[in-house]
DSSP file (Angstrom, degrees, kcal/mol; ACC not computed):
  #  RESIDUE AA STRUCTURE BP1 BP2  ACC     N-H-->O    O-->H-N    N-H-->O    O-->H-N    TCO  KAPPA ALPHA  PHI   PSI    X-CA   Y-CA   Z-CA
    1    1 A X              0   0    0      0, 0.0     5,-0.0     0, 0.0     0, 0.0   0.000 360.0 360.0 360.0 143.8    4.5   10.3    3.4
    2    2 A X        -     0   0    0      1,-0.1     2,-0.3     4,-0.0     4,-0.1   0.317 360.0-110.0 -59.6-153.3    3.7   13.9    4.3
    3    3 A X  S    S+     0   0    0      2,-0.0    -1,-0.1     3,-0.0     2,-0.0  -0.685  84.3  46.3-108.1 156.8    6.0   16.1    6.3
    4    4 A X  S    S-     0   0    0     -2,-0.3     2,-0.8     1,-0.1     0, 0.0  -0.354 108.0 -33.4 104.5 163.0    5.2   17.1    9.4
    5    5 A X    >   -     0   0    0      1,-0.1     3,-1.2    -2,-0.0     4,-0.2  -0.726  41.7-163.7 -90.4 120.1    3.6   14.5   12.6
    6    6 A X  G >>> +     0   0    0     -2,-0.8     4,-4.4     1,-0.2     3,-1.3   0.704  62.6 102.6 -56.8 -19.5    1.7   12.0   11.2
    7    7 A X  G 345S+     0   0    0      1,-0.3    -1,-0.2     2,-0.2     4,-0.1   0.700  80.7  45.1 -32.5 -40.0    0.2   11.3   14.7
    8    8 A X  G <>5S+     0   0    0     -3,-1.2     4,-0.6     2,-0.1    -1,-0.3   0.721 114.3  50.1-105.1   2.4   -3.1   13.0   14.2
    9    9 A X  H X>5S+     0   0    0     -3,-1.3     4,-3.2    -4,-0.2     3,-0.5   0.814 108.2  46.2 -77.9 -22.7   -3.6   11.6   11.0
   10   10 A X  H 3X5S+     0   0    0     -4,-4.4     4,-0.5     2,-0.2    -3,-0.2   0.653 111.8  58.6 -70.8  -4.9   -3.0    7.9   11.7
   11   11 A X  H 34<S+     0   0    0     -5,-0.5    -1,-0.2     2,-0.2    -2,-0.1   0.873 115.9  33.4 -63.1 -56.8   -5.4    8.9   14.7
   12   12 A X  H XX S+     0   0    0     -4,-0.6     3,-4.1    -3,-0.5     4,-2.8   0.969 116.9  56.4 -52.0 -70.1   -8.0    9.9   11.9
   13   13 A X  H 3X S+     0   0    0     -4,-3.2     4,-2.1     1,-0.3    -1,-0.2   0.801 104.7  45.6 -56.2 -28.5   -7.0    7.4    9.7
   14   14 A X  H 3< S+     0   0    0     -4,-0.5    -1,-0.3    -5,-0.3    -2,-0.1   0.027 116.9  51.2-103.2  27.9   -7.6    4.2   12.1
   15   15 A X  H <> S+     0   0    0     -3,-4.1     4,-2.3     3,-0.1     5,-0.3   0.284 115.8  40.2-106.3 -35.7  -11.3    6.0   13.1
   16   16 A X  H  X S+     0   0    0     -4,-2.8     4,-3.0     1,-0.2    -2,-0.2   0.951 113.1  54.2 -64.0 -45.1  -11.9    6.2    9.6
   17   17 A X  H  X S+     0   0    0     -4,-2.1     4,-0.5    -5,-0.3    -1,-0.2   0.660 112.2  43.7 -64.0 -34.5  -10.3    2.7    9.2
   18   18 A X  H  > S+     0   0    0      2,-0.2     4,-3.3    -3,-0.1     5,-0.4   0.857 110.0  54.7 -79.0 -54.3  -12.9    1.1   12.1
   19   19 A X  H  X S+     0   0    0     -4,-2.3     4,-4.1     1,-0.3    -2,-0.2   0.955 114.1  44.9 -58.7 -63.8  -16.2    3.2   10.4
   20   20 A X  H  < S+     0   0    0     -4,-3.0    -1,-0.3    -5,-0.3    -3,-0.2   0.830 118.8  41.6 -65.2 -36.5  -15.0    1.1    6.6
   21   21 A X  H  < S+     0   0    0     -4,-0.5    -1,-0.2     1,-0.1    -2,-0.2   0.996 125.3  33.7 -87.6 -46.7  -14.5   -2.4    8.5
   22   22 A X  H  < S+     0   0    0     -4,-3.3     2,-0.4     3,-0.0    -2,-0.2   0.717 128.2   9.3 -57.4 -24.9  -17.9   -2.2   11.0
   23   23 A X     <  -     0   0    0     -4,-4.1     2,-0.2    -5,-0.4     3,-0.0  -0.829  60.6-123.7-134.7 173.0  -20.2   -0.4    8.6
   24   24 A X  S    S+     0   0    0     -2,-0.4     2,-0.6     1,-0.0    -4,-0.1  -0.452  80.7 110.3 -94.2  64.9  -20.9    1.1    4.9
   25   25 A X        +     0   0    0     -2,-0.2     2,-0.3    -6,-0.2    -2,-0.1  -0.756  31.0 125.6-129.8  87.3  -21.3    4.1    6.4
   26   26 A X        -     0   0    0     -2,-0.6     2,-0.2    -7,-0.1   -10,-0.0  -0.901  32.9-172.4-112.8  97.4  -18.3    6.2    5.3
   27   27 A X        -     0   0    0     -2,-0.3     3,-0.3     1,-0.1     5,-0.1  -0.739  36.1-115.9 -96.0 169.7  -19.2    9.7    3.7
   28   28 A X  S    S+     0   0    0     -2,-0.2     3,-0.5     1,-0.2     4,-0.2   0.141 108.1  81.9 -67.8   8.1  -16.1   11.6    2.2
   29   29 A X  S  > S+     0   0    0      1,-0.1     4,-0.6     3,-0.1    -1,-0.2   0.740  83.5  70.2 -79.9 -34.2  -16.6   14.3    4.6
   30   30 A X  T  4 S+     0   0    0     -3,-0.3    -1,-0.1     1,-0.2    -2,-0.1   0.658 123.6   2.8 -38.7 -29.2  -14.7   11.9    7.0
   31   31 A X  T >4 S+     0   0    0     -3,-0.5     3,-2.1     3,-0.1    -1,-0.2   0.204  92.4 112.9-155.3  -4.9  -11.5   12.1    5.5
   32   32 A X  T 34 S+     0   0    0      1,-0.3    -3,-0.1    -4,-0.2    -2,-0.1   0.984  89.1  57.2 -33.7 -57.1  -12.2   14.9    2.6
   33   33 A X  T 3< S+     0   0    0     -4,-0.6    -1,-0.3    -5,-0.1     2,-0.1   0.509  82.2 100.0 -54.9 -22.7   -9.7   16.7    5.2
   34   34 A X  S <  S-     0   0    0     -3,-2.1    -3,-0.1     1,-0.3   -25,-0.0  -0.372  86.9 -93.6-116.7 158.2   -6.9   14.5    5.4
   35   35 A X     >  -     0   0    0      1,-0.1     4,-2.0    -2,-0.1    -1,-0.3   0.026  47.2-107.9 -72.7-174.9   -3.7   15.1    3.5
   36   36 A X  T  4 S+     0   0    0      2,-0.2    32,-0.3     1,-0.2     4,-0.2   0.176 121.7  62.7 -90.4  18.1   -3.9   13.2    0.1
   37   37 A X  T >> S+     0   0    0      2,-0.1     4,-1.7     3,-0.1     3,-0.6   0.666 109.9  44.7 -94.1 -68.9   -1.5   10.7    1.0
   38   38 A X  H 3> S+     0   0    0      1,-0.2     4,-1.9     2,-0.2    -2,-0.2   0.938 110.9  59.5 -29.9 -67.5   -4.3    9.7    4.0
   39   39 A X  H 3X S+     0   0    0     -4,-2.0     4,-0.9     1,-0.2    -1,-0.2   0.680  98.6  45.0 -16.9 -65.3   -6.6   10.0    1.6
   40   40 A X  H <> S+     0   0    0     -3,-0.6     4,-4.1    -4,-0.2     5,-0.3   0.805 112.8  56.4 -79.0 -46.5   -5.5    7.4   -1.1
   41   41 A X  H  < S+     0   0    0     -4,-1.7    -2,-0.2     2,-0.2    -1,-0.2   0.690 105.2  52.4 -73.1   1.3   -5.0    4.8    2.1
   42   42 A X  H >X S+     0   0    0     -4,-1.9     3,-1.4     2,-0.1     4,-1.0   0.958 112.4  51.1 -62.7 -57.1   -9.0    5.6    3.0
   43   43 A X  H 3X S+     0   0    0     -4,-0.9     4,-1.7     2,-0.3    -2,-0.2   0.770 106.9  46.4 -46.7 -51.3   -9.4    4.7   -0.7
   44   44 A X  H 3< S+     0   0    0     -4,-4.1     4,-0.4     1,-0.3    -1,-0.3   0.669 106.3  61.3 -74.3 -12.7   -7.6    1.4   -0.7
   45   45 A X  H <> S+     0   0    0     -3,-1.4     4,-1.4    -5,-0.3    -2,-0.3   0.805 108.6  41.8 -72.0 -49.1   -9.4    0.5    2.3
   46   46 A X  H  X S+     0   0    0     -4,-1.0     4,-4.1     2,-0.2    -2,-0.2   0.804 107.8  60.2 -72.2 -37.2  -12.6    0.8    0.4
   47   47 A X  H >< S+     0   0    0     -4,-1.7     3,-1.9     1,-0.3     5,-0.3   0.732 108.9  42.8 -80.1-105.0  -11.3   -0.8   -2.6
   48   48 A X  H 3> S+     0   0    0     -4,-0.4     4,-0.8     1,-0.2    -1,-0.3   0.497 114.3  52.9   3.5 -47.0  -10.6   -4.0   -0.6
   49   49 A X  H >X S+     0   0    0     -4,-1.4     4,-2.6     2,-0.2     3,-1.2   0.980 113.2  42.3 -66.0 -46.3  -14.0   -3.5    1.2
   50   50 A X  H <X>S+     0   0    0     -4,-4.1     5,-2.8    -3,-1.9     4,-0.7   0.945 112.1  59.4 -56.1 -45.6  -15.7   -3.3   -2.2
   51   51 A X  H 345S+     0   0    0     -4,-0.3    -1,-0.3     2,-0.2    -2,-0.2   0.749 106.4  42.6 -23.1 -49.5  -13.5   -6.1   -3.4
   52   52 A X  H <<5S+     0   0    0     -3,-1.2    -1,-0.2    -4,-0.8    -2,-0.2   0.793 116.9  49.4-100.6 -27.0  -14.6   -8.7   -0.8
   53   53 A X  H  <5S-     0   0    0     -4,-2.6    -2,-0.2    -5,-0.1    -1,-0.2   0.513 106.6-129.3-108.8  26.5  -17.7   -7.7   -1.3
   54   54 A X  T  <5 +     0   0    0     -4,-0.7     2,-0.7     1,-0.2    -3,-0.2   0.810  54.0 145.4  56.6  40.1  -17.9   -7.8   -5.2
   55   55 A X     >< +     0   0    0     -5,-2.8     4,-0.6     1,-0.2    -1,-0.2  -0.916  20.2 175.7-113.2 103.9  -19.2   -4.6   -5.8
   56   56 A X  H >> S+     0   0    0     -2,-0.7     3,-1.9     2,-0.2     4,-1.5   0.958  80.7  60.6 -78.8 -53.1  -17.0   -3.9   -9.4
   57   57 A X  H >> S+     0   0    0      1,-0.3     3,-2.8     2,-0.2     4,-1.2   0.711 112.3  32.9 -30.1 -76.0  -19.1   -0.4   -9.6
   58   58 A X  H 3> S+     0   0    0      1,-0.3     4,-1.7     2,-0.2     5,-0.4   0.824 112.2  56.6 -50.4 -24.5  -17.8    1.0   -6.4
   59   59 A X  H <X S+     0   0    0     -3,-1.9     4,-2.0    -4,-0.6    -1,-0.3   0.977 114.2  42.9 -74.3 -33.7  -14.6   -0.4   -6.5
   60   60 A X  H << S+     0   0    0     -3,-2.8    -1,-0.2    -4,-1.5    -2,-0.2   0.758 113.6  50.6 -62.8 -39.9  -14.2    1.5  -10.2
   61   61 A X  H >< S+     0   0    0     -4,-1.2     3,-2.8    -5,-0.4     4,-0.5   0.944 114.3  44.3 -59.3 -60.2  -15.8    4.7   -8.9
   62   62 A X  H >< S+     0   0    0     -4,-1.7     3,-7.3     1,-0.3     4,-0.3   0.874 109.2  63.2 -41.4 -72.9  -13.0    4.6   -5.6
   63   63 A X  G >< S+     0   0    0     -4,-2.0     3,-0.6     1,-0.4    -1,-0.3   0.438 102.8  49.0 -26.3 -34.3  -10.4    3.7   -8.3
   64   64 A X  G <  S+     0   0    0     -3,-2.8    -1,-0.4     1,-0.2    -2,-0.2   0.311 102.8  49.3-125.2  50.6  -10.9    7.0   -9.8
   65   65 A X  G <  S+     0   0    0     -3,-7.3     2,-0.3    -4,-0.5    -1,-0.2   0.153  76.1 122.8-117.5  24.9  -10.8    9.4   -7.5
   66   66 A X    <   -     0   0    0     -3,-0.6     6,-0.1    -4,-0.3   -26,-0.0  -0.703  48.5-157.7 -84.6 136.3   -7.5    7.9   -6.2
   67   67 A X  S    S+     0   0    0     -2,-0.3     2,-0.3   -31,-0.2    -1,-0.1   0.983  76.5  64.3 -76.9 -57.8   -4.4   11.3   -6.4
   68   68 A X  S >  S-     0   0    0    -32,-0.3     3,-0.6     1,-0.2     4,-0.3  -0.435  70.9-158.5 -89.6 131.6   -1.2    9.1   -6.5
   69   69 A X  G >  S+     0   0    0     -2,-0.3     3,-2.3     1,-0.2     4,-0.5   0.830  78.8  88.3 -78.3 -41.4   -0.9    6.7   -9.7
   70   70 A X  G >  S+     0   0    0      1,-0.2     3,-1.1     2,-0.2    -1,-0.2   0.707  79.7  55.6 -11.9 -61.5    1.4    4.5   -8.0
   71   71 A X  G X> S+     0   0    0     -3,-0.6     3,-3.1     1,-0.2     4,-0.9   0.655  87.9  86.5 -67.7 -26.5   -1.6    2.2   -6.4
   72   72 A X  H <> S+     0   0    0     -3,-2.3     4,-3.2     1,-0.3     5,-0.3   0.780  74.6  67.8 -31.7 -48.4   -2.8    1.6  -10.1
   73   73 A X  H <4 S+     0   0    0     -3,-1.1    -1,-0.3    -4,-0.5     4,-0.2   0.675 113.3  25.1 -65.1 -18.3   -0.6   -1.1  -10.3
   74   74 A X  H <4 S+     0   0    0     -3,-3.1    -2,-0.2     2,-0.1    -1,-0.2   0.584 120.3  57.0-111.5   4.6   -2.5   -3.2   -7.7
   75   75 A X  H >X S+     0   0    0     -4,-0.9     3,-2.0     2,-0.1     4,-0.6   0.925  95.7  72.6 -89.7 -50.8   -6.1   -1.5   -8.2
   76   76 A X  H >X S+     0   0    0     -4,-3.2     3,-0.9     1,-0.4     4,-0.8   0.848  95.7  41.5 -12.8 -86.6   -5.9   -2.4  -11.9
   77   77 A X  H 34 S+     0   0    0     -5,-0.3    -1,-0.4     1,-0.2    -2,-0.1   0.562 107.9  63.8 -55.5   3.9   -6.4   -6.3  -11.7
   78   78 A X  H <4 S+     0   0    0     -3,-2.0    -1,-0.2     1,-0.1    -2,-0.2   0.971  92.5  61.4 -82.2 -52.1   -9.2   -5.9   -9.1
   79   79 A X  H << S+     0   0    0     -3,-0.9    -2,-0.2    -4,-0.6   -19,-0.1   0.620  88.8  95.2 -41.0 -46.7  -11.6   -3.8  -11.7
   80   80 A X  S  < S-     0   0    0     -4,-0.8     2,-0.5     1,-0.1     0, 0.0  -0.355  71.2-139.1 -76.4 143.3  -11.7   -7.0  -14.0
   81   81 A X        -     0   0    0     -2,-0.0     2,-0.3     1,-0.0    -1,-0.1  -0.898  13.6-131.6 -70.1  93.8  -14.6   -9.6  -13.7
   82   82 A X        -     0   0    0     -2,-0.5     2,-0.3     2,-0.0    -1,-0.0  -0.232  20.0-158.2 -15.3  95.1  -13.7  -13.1  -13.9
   83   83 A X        -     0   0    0     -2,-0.3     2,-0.2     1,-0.0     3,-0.0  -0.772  23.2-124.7 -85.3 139.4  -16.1  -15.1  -16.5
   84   84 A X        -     0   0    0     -2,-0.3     2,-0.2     1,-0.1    -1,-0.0  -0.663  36.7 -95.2 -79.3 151.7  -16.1  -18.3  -15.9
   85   85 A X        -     0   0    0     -2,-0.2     2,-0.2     1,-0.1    -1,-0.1  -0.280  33.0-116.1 -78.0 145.4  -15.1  -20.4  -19.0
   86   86 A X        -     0   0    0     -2,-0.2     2,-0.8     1,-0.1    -1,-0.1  -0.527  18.7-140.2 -64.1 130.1  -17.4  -21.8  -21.2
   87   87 A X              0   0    0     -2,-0.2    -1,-0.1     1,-0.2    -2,-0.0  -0.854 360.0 360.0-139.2 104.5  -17.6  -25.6  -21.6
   88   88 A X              0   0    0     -2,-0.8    -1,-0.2     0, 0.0    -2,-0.0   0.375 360.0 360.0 -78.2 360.0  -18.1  -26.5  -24.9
C-alpha cells in the first residue's frame, strides 16, 4: 500500500468501484491518475467483471496491463476456457 493517506484514493477507488459494478462504462481516464497500487485493484475489479460476464478477450487485455506480478497468481486460472469434455 502506498505511503501517504489513502483517504482520497479509497474515495476514488469506491467511485470508480460503483461506475465498474452499475455500468461498462469505465474509461482509463478514471483512474489513469491513481497510484499504481489503486490502479491494479481498478483492474481486478474489471477482471472479475469480465469474468462473470465471460468476456476471456477483456479479461486477457485487463490482465496485461496489470504493474504488480503478485495478482498473476489468481488472474492466471481465470484466462483459461473450460472445454467441456468430449463424450466418446
Amino acid at each position: 500500500m502506498p505511503l501517504g493517506d489513502p483517504r482520497p484514493s479509497i474515495k476514488q477507488f469506491l467511485q470508480i468501484e460503483s461506475m465498474i459494478r452499475l455500468t461498462d462504462k469505465v474509461e482509463v481516464r478514471d483512474w489513469e491518475v491513481l497510484d499504481p497500487y489503486w490502479a491494479d485493484l481498478v483492474r481486478l475489479l474489471r477482471i472479475f467483471k469480465y469474468r462473470k460476464q465471460k468476456k476471456t478477450a477483456e479479461l486477457k487485455a485487463v490482465r496485461r496491463e496489470m504493474i504488480f506480478p503478485i495478482y498473476d497468481a489468481y488472474i492466471g486460472p481465470l484466462t483459461t476456457v473450460n472445454k467441456p469434455e468430449s463424450k466418446l
